[in-house]
C-alpha positions as CSV (number, residue, x, y, z in Angstrom):
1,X,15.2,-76.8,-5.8
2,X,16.4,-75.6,-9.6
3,X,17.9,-72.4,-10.1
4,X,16.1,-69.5,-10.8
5,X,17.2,-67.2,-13.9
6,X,17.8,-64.2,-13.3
7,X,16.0,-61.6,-14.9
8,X,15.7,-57.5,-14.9
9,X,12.3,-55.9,-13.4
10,X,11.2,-54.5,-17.0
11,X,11.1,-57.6,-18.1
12,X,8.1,-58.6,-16.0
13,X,4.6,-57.5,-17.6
14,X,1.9,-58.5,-15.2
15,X,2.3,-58.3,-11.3
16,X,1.2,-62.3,-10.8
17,X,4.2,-63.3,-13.2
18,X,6.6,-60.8,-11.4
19,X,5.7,-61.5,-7.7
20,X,5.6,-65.7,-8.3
21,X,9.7,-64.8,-9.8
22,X,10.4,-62.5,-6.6
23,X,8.4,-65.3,-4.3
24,X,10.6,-67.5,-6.0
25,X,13.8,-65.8,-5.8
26,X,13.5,-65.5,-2.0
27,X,13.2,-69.3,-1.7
28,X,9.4,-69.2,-0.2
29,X,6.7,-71.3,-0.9
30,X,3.3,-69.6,-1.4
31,X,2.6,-70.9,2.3
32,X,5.3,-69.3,3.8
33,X,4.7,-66.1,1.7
34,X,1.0,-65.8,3.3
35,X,2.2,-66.6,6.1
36,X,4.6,-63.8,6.4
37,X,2.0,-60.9,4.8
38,X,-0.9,-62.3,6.6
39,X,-2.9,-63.5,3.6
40,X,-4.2,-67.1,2.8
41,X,-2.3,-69.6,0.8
42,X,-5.1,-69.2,-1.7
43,X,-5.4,-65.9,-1.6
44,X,-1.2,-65.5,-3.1
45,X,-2.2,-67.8,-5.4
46,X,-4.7,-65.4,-6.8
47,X,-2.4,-62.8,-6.4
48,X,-0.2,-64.8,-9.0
49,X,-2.5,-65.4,-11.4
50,X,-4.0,-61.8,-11.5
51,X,-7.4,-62.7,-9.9
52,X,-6.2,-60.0,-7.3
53,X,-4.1,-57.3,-6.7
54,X,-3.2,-55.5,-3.1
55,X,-3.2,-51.9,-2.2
56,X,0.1,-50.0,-2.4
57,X,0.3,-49.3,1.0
58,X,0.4,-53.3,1.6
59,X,2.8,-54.1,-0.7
60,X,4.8,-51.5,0.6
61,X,4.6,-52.7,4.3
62,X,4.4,-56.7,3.9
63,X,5.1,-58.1,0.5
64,X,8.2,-56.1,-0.2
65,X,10.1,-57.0,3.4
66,X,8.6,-60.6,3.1
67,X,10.2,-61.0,-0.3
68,X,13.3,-59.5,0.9
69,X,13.7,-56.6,-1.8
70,X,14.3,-53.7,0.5
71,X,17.2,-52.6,-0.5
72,X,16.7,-53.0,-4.1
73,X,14.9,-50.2,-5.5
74,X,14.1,-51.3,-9.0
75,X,12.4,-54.3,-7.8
76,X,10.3,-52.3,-5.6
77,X,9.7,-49.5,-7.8
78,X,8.7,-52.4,-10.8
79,X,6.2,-54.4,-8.1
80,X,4.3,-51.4,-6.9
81,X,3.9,-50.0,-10.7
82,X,2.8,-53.4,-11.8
83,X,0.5,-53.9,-8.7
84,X,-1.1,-50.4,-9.4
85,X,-1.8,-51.2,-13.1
86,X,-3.4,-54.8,-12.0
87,X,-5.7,-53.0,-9.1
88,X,-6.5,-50.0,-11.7
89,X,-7.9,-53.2,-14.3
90,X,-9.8,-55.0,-11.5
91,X,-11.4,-52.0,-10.4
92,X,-12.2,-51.3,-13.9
93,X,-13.1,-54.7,-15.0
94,X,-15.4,-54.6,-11.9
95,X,-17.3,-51.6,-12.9
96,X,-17.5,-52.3,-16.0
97,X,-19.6,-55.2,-14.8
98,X,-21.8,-53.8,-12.4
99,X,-25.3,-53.2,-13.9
100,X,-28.1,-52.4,-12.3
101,X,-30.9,-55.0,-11.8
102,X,-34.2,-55.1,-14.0
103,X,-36.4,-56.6,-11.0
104,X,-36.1,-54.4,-8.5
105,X,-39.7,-54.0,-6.4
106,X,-41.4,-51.1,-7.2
107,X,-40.8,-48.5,-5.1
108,X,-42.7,-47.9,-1.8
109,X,-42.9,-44.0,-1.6
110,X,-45.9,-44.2,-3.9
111,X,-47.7,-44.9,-0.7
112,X,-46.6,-42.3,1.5
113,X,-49.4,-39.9,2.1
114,X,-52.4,-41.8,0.5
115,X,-54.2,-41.7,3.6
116,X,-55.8,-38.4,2.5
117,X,-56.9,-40.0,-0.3
């Protein structure tokens, strides 16, 4: 397997980019990294690419024991701020896309109490 450069946390802009180095780092293959947080192979592959982003709380509990990076505190501090800013811009992104549909039925409470007509 070729050597990983080593790099510092701030230089890591998007969470995909920074948990494929971490993944990396710790010598797991995105297989074994689902296996151990309980998410599909595909599903860290999205993760990567910034398709998708976890909650806090999960990164917390799973990714950051799974990627081995409990006792270091930058690294931590640098995925949950990154994984924040990812879910905060899919959540936005989402919205942002959500309209509301032109052919809805029309509505049926036009025909509530017409039988005293």
């Amino acid at each position: 397997m070729p050597q990983i450069p080593v790099f510092t946390p701030d230089k890591f802009t998007t969470f995909g980019t920074l948990l494929r180095y971490l993944r990396r780092k710790a010598n797991l293959t995105q297989l074994e990294l689902s296996i151990a947080v309980g998410y599909s192979e595909s599903q860290i592959s999205r993760l990567e690419q910034d398709e998708r982003s976890p909650e806090a709380a999960i990164l917390s509990a799973r990714f950051v024991p799974a990627l081995y990076i409990d006792d270091e505190p930058d690294w931590v501090a640098r995925l949950l701020e990154l994984g924040a800013a990812t879910h905060a811009n899919l959540a936005e992104l989402v919205s942002a896309t959500k309209t509301t549909p032109q052919n809805l039925p029309l509505q049926l409470t036009t025909f509530i109490g017409r039988e005293k007509e």
